[in-house]
BAFI-3210 file (N, C-alpha, C; in Angstrom, 3 decimals, decimal comma, padded with zeros to 6 digits):
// residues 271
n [1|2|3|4|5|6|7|8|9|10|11|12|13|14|15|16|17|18|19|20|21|22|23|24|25|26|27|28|29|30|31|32|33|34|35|36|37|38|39|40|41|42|43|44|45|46|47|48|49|50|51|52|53|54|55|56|57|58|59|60|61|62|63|64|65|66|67|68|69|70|71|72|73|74|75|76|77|78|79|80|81|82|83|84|85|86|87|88|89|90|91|92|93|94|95|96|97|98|99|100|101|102|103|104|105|106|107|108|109|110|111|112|113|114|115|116|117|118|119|120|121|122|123|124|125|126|127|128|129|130|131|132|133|134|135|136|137|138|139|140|141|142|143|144|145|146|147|148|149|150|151|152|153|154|155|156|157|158|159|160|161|162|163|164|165|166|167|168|169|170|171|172|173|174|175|176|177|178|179|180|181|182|183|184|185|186|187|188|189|190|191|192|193|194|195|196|197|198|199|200|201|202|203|204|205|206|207|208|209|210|211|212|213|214|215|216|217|218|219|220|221|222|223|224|225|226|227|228|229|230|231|232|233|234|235|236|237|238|239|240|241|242|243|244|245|246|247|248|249|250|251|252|253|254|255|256|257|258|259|260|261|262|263|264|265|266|267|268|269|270|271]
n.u [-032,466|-029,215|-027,709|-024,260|-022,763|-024,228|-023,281|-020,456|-020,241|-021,322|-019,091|-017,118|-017,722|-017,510|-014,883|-011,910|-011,168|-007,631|-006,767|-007,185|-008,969|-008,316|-009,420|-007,427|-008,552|-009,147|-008,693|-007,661|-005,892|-004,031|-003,872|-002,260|-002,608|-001,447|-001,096|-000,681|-000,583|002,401|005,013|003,319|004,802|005,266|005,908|007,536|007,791|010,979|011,420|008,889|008,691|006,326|003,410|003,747|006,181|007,400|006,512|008,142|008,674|006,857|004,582|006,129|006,681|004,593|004,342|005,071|004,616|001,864|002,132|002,269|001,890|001,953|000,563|001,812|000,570|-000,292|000,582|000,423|-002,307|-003,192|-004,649|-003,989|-002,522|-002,325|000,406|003,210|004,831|006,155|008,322|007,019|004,346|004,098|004,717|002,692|000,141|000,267|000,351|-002,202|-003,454|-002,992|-004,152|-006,731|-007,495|-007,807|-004,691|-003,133|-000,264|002,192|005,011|006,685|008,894|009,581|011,912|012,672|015,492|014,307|012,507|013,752|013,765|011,519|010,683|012,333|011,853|008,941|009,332|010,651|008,283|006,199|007,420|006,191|004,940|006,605|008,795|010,983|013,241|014,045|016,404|016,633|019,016|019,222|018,162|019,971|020,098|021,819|022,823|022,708|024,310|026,789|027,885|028,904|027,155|026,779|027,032|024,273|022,504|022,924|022,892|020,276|018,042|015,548|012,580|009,688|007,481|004,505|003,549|003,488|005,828|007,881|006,889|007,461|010,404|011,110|009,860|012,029|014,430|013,213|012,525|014,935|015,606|014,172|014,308|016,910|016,384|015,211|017,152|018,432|016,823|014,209|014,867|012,949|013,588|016,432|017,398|016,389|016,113|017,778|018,563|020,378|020,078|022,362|023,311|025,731|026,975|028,130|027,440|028,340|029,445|028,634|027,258|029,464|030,926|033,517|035,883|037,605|035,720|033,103|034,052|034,711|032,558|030,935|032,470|031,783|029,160|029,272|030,000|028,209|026,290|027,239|026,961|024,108|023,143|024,178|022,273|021,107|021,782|021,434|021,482|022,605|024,772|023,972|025,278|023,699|024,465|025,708|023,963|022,821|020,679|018,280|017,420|015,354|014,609|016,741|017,601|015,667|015,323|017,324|016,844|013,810|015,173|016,378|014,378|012,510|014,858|014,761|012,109|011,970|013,761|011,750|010,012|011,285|011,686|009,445|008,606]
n.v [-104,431|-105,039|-107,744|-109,601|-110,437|-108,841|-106,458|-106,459|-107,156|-104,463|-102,955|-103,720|-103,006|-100,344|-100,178|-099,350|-100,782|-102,906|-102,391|-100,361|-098,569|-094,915|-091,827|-089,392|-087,170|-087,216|-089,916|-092,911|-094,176|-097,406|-097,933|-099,609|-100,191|-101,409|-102,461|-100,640|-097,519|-094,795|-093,402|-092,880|-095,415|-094,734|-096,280|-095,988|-097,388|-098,270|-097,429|-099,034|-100,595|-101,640|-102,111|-104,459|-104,692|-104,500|-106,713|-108,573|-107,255|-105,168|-106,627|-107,356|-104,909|-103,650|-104,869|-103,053|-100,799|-098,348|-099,179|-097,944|-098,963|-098,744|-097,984|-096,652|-094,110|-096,070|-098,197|-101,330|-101,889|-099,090|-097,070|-095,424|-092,064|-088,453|-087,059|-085,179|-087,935|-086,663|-086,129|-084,002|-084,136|-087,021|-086,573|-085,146|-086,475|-088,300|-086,893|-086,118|-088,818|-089,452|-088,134|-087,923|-090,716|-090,465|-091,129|-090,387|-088,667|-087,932|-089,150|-091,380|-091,447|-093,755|-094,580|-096,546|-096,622|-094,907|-094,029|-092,960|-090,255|-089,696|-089,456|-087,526|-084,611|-084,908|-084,429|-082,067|-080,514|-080,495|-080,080|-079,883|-082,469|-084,602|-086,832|-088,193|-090,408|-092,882|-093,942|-095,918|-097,552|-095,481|-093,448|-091,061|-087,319|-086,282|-088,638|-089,343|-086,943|-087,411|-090,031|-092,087|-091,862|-094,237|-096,506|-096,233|-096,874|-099,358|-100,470|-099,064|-099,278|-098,073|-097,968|-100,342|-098,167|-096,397|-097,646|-097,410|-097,418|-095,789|-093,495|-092,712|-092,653|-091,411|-088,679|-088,777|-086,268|-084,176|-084,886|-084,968|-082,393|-081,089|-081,864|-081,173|-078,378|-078,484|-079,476|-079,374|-079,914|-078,570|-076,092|-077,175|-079,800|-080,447|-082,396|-083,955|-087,919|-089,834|-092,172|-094,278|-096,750|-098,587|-100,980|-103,543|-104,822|-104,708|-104,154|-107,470|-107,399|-105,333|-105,603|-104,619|-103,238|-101,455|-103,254|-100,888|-099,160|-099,500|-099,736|-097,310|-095,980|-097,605|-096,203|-093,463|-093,774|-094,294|-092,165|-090,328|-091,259|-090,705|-088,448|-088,070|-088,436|-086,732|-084,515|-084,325|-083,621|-085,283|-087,852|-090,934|-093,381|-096,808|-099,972|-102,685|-106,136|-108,430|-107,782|-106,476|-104,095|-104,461|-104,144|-104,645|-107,043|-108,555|-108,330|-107,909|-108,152|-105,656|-103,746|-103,943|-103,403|-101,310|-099,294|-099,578|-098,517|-095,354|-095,225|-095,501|-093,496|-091,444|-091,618|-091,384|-089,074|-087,644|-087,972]
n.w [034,550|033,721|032,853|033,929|031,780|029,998|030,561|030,052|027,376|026,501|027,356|025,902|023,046|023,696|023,867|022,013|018,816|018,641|016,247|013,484|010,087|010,030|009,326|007,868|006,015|003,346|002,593|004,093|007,053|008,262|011,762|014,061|018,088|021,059|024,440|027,333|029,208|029,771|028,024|024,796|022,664|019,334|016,224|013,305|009,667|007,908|004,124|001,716|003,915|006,347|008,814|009,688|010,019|012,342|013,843|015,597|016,900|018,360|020,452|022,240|023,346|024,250|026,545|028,566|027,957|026,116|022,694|019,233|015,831|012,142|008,871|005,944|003,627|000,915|002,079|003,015|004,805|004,646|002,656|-000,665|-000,951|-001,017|-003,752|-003,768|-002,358|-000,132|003,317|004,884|003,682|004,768|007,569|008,249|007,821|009,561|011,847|012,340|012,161|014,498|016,259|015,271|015,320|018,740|020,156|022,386|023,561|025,586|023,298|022,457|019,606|017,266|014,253|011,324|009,256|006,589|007,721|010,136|009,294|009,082|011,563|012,697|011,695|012,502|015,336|015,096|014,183|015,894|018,644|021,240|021,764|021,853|023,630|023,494|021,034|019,440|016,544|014,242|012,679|011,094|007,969|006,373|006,177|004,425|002,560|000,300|-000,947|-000,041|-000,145|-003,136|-006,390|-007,571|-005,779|-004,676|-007,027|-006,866|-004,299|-003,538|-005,926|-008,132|-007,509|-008,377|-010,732|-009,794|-007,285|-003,667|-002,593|-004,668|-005,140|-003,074|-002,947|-005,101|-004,028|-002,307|-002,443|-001,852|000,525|002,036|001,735|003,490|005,718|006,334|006,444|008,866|011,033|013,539|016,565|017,691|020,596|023,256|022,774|022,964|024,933|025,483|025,768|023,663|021,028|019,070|017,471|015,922|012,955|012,671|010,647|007,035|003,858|002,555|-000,065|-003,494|-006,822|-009,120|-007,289|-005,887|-003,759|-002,134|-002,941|-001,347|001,226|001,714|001,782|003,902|005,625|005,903|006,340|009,287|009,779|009,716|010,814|013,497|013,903|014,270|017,186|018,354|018,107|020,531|024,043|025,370|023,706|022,361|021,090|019,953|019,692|017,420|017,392|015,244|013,448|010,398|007,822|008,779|011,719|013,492|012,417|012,509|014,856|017,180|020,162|020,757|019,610|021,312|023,997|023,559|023,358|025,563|028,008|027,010|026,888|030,247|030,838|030,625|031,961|034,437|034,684|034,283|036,850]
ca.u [-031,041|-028,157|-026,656|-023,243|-022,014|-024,506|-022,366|-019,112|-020,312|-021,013|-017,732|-016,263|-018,161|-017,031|-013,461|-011,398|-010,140|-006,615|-006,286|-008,463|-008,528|-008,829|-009,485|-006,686|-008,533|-009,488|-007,627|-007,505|-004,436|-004,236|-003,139|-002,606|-002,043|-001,338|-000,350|-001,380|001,021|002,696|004,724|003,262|005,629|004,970|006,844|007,640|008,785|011,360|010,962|008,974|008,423|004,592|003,389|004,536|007,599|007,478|005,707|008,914|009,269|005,774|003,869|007,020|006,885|003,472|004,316|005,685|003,746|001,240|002,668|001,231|002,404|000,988|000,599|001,723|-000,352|000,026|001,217|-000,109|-004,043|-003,731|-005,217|-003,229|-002,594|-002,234|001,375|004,377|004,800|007,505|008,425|005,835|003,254|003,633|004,225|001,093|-000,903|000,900|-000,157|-003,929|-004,094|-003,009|-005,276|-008,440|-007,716|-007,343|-003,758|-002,890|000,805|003,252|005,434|008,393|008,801|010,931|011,735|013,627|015,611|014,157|011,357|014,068|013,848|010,107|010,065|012,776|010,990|007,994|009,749|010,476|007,493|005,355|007,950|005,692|004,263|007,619|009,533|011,604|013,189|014,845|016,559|016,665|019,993|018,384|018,657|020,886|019,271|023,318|024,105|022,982|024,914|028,249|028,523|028,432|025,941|027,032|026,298|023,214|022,206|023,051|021,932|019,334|017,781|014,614|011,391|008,734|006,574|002,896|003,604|004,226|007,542|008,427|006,277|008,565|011,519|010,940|010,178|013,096|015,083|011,977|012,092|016,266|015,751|013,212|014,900|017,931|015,677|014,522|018,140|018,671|015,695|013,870|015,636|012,742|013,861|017,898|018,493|015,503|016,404|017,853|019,308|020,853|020,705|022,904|024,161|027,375|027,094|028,055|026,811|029,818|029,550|027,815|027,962|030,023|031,368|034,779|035,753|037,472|034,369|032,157|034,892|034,696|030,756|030,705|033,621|030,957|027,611|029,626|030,435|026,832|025,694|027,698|026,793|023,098|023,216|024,629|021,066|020,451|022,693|020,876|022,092|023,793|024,707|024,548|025,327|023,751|026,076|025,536|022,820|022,448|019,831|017,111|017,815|013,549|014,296|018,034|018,101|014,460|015,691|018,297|015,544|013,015|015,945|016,732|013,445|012,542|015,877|013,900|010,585|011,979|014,201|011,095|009,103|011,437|011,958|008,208|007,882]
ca.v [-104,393|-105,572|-108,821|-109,243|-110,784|-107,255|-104,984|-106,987|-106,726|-103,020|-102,449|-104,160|-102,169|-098,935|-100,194|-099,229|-101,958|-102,274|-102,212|-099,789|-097,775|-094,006|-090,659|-087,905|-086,150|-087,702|-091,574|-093,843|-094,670|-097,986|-097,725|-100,580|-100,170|-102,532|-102,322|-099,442|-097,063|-093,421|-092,688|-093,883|-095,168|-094,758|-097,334|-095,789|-098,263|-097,811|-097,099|-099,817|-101,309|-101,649|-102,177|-105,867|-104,765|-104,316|-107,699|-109,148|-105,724|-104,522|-107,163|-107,184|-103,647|-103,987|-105,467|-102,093|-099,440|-098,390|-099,020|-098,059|-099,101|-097,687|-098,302|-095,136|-094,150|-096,520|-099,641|-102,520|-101,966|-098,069|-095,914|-094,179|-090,836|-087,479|-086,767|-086,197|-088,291|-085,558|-086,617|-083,460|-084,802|-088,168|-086,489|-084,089|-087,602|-089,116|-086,426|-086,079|-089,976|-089,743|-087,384|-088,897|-091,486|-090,106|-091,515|-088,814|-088,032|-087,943|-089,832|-091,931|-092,060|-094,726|-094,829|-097,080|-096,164|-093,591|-093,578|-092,057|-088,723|-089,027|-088,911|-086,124|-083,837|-084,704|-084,233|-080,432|-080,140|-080,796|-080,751|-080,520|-083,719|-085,391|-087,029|-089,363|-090,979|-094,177|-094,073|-097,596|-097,632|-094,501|-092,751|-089,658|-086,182|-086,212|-089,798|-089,298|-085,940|-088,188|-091,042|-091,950|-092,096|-095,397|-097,265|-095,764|-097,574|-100,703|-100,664|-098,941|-099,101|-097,578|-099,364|-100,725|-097,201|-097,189|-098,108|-095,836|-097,467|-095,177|-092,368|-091,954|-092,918|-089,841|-087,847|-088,469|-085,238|-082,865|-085,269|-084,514|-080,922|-080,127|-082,512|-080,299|-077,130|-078,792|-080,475|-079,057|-080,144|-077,680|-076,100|-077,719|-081,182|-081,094|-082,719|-085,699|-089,740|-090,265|-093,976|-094,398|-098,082|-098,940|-102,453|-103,382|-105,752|-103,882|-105,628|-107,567|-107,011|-105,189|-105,898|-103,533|-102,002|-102,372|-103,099|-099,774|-097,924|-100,103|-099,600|-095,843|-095,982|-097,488|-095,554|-092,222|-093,926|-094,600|-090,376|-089,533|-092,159|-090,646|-087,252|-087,919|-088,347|-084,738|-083,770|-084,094|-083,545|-087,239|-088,660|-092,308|-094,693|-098,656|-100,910|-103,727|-106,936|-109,412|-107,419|-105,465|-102,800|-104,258|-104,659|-104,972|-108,938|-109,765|-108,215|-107,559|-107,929|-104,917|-102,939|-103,518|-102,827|-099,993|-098,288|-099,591|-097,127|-094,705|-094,949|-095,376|-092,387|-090,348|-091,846|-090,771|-087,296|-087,139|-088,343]
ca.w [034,933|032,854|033,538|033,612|030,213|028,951|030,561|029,371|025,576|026,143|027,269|024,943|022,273|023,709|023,695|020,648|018,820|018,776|014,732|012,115|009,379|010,505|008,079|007,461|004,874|001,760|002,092|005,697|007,232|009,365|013,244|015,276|018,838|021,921|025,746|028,351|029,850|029,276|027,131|023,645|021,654|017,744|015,174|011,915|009,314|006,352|002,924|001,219|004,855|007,182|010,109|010,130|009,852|013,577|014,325|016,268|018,478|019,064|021,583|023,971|023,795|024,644|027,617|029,296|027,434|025,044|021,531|018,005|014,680|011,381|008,060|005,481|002,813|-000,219|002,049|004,251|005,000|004,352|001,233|-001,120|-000,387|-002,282|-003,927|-003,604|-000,965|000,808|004,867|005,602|003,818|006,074|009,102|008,810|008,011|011,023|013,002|012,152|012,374|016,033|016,589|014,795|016,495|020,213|020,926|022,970|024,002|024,618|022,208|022,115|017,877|016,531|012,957|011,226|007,787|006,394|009,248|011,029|009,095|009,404|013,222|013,711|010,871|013,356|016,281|014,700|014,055|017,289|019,676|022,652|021,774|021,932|024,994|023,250|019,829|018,722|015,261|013,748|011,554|010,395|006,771|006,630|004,887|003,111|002,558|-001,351|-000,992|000,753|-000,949|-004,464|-006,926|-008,370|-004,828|-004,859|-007,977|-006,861|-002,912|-003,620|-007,296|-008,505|-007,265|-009,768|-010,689|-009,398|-006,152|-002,571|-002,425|-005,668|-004,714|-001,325|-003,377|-006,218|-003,637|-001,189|-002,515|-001,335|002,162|002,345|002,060|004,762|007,530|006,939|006,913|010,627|010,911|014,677|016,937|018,949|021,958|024,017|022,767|022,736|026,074|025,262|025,810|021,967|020,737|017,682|017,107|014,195|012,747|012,834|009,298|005,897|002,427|002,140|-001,659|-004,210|-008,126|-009,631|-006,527|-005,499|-002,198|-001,611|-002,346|-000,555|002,428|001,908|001,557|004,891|006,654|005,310|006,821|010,230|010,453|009,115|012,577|014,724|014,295|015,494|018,941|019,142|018,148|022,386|024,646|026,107|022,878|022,394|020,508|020,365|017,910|017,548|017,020|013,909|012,664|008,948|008,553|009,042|012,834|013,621|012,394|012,980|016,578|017,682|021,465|021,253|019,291|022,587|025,272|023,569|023,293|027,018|028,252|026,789|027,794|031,640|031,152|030,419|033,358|035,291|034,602|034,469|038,544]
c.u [-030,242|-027,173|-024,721|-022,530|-022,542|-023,737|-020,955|-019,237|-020,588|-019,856|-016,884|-016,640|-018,071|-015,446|-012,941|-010,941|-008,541|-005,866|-007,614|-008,090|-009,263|-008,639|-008,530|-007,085|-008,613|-008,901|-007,842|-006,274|-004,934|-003,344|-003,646|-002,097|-002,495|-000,922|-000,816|-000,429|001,294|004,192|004,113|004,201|005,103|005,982|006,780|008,218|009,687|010,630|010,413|008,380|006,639|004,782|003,882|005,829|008,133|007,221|006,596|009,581|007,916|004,817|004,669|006,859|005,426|002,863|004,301|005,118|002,808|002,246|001,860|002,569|001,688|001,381|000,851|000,876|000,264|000,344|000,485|-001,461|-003,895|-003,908|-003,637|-003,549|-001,642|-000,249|002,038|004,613|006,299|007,349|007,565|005,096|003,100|003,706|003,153|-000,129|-000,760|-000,087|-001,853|-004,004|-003,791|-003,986|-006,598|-008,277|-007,731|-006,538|-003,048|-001,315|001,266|003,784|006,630|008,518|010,283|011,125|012,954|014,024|015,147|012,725|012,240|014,431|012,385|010,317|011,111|012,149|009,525|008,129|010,041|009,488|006,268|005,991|007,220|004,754|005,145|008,477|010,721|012,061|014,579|014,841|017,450|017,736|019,062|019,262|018,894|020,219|020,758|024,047|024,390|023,746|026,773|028,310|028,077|027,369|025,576|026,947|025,062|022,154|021,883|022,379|020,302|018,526|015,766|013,382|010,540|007,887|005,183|003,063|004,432|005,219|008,234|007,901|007,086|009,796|011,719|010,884|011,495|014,185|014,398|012,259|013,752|016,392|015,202|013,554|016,334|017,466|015,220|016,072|018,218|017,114|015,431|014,449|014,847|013,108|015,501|017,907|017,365|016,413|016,555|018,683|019,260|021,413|021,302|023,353|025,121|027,830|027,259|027,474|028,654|030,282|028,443|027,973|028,389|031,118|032,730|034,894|036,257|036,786|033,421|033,350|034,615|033,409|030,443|031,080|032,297|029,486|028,215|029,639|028,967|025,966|026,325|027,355|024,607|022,384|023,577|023,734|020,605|021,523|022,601|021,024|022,991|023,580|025,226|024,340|024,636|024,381|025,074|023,852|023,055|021,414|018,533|017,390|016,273|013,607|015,493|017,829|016,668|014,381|016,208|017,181|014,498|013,383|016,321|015,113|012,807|013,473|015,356|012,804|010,873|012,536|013,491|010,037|010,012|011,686|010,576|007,744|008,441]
c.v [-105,350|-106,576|-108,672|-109,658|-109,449|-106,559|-105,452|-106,391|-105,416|-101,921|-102,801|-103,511|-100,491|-099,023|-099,910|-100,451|-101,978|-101,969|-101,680|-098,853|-095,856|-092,726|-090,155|-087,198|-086,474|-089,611|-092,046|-094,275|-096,236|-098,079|-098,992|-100,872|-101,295|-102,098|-100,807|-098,714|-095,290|-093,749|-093,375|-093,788|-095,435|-095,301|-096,754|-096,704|-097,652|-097,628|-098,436|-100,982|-101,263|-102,084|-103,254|-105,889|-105,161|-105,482|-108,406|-108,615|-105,263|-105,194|-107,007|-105,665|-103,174|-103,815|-104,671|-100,626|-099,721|-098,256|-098,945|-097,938|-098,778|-098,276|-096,675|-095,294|-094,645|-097,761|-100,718|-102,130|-100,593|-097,562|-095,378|-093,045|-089,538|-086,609|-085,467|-086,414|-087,763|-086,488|-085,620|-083,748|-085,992|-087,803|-085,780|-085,188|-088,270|-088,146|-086,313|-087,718|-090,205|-089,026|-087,309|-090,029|-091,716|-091,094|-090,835|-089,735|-088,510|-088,857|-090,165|-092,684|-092,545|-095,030|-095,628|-096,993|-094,857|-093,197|-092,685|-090,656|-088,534|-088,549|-087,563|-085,128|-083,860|-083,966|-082,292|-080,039|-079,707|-081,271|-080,756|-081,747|-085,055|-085,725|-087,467|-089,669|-092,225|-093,766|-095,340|-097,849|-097,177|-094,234|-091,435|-088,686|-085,902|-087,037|-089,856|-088,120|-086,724|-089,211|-091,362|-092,651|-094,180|-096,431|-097,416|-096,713|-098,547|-101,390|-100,497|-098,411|-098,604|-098,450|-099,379|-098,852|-097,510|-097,276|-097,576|-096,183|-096,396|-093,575|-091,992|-091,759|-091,554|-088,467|-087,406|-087,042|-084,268|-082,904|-084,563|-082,943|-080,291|-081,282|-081,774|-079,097|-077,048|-079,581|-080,015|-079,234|-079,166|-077,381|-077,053|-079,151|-081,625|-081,561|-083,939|-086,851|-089,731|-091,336|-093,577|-095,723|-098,555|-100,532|-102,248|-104,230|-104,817|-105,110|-105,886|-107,527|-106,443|-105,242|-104,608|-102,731|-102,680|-102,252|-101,768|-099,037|-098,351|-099,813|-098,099|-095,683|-096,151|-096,695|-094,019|-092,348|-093,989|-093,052|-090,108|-090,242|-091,148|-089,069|-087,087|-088,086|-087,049|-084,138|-083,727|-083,758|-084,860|-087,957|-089,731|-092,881|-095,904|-099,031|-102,210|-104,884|-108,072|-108,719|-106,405|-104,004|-103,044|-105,246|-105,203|-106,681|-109,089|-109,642|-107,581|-107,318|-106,527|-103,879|-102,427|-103,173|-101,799|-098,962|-098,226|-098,953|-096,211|-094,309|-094,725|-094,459|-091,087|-090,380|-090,867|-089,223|-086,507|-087,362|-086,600]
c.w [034,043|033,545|032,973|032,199|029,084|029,356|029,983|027,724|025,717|026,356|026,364|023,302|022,307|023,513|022,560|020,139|017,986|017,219|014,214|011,491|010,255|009,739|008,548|006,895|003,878|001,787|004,326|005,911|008,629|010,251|014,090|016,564|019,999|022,951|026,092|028,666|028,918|029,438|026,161|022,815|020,512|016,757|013,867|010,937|008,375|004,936|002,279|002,295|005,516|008,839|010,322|010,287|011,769|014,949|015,214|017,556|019,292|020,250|022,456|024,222|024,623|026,068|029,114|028,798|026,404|023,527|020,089|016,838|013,741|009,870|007,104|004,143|001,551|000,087|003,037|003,831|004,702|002,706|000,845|-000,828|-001,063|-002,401|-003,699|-002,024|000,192|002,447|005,310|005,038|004,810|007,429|009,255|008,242|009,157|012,306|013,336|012,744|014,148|016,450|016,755|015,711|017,944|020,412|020,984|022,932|025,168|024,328|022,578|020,794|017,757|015,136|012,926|009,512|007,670|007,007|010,127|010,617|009,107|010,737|013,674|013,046|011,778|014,418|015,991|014,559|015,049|018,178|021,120|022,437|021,747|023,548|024,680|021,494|020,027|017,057|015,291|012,398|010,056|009,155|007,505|005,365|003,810|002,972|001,170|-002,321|-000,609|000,257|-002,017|-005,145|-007,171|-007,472|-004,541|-006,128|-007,718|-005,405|-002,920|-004,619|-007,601|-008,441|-008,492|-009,875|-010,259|-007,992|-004,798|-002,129|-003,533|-005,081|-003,608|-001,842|-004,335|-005,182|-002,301|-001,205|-001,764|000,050|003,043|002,798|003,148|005,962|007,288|007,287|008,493|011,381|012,633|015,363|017,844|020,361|023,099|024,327|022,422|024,152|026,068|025,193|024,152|021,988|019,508|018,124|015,704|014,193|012,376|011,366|007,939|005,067|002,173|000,573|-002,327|-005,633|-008,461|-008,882|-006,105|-004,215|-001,300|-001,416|-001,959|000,770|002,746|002,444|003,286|005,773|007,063|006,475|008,464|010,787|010,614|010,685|013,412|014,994|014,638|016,410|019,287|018,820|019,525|022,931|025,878|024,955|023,070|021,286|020,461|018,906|018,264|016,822|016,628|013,600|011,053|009,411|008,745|010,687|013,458|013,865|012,643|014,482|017,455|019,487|021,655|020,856|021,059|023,387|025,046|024,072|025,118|027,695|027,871|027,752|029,532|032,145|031,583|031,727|034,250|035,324|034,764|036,198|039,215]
res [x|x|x|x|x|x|x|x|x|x|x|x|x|x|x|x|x|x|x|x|x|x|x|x|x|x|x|x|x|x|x|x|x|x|x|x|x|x|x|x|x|x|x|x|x|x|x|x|x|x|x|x|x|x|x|x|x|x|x|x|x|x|x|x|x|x|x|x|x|x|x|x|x|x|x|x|x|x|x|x|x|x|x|x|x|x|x|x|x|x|x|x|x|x|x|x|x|x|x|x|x|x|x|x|x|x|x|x|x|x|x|x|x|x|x|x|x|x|x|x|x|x|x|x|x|x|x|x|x|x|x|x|x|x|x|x|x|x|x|x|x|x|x|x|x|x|x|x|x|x|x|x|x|x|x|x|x|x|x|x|x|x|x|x|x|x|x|x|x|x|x|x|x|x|x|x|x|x|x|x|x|x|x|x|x|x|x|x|x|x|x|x|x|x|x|x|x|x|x|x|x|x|x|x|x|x|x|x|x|x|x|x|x|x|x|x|x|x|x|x|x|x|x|x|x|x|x|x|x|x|x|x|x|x|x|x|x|x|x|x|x|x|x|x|x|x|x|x|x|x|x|x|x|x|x|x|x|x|x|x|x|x|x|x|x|x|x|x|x|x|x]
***
């Protein structure tokens, strides 16, 4: 008979642990999840961003559900992974790696930047595996279509080559086209819990740019926000106050109260 500290270590050897690398198909992606509970929420980061990105949102979130954060192929602890890195190539690695890894369903996906055209391109994709989304002063599939090139340059300039910040970046035209091809979300998922957290901080300068078309630039990204929340008909949006775009680290509180509205919306609709 098995004393008790043996049956402890064999539970604890059947347990998953809450960070590892797990196959898609030729490359490993790493998934690290925390906290118990339905729904799971899934952390996408920006372009260029990882799972740490999340490191100031994900234990509180923890606290109130299961949460998993992820590494994409080329960044943090995961493998490179086979080109061009389009938003359906990462969501059909996203989805296998939930899968391989049994973390079942359903989902409350939060992207942030241009995570938030991964998760609605997901969200089209496998909408019965969706309850829920947070977009994190998300990228727009026509902001490089709406405002000009010559901001573009300067906000956001051409990463080093080699590296799956460029690889996402080269292919962001491919990723633009097929989140407008999915631009309306499944009838089953227009009336879902949606947040659109945006910051309320512009770059108060950029070289070159003048302040009218940095005024315009923003006036442009403020329409391109506001039109998705009318992807639900449970659509909102909050701003969060003295934050930029990377709201994750200025405002990591408004981040977790948002996504918690969420998650409790979906409880309840599920009782």
């Amino acid at each position: 008979m098995k004393n008790k500290n043996d049956l402890q270590s064999s539970q604890m050897c059947k347990a998953s642990p809450p960070s590892k690398l797990v196959g898609v198909g030729g490359h490993q992606l790493y998934i690290h999840c925390i906290g118990e509970g339905s729904p799971t929420v899934v952390l996408d980061a920006g372009r260029g961003g990882s799972s740490n990105d999340w490191r100031n949102v994900q234990p509180d979130l923890a606290k109130f559900t299961r949460v998993c954060s992820y590494d994409r192929a080329g960044y943090g602890f995961s493998e490179p992974g086979p080109k061009p890195r389009t938003g359906q190539q990462i969501i059909n690695e996203l989805h296998k790696l939930l899968v391989n890894a049994g973390i079942e369903g359903p989902y409350v996906l939060v992207g942030h930047s241009s995570g938030g055209l991964h998760v609605r391109l997901y969200a089209s994709q496998y909408p019965d595996e969706v309850v829920g989304m947070a977009l994190i002063d998300p990228s727009h599939e026509d902001q490089r279509l709406r405002i000009p090139a010559e901001i573009w340059k300067v906000a956001a300039p051409t990463p080093e080559p080699g590296t799956a910040d460029y690889d996402e970046f080269v292919a962001r035209p491919e990723t633009d086209v097929q989140v407008r091809a999915n631009r309306a979300l499944p009838p089953k998922l227009r009336d879902i819990p949606l947040i659109v957290l945006t910051g309320d901080q512009r770059p108060s300068t950029l070289p070159g740019i003048s302040e009218a078309l940095l005024n315009q630039a923003w006036q442009t990204i403020q329409e391109m926000w506001a039109e998705l929340p009318l992807l639900s008909s449970n659509g909102r949006r909050i701003t969060a106050k003295k934050s930029g775009h990377d709201i994750p680290r200025d405002q990591p509180k408004t981040v977790i109260e948002a996504i918690r509205q969420i998650v409790e919306e979906v409880r309840r609709e599920q009782k």
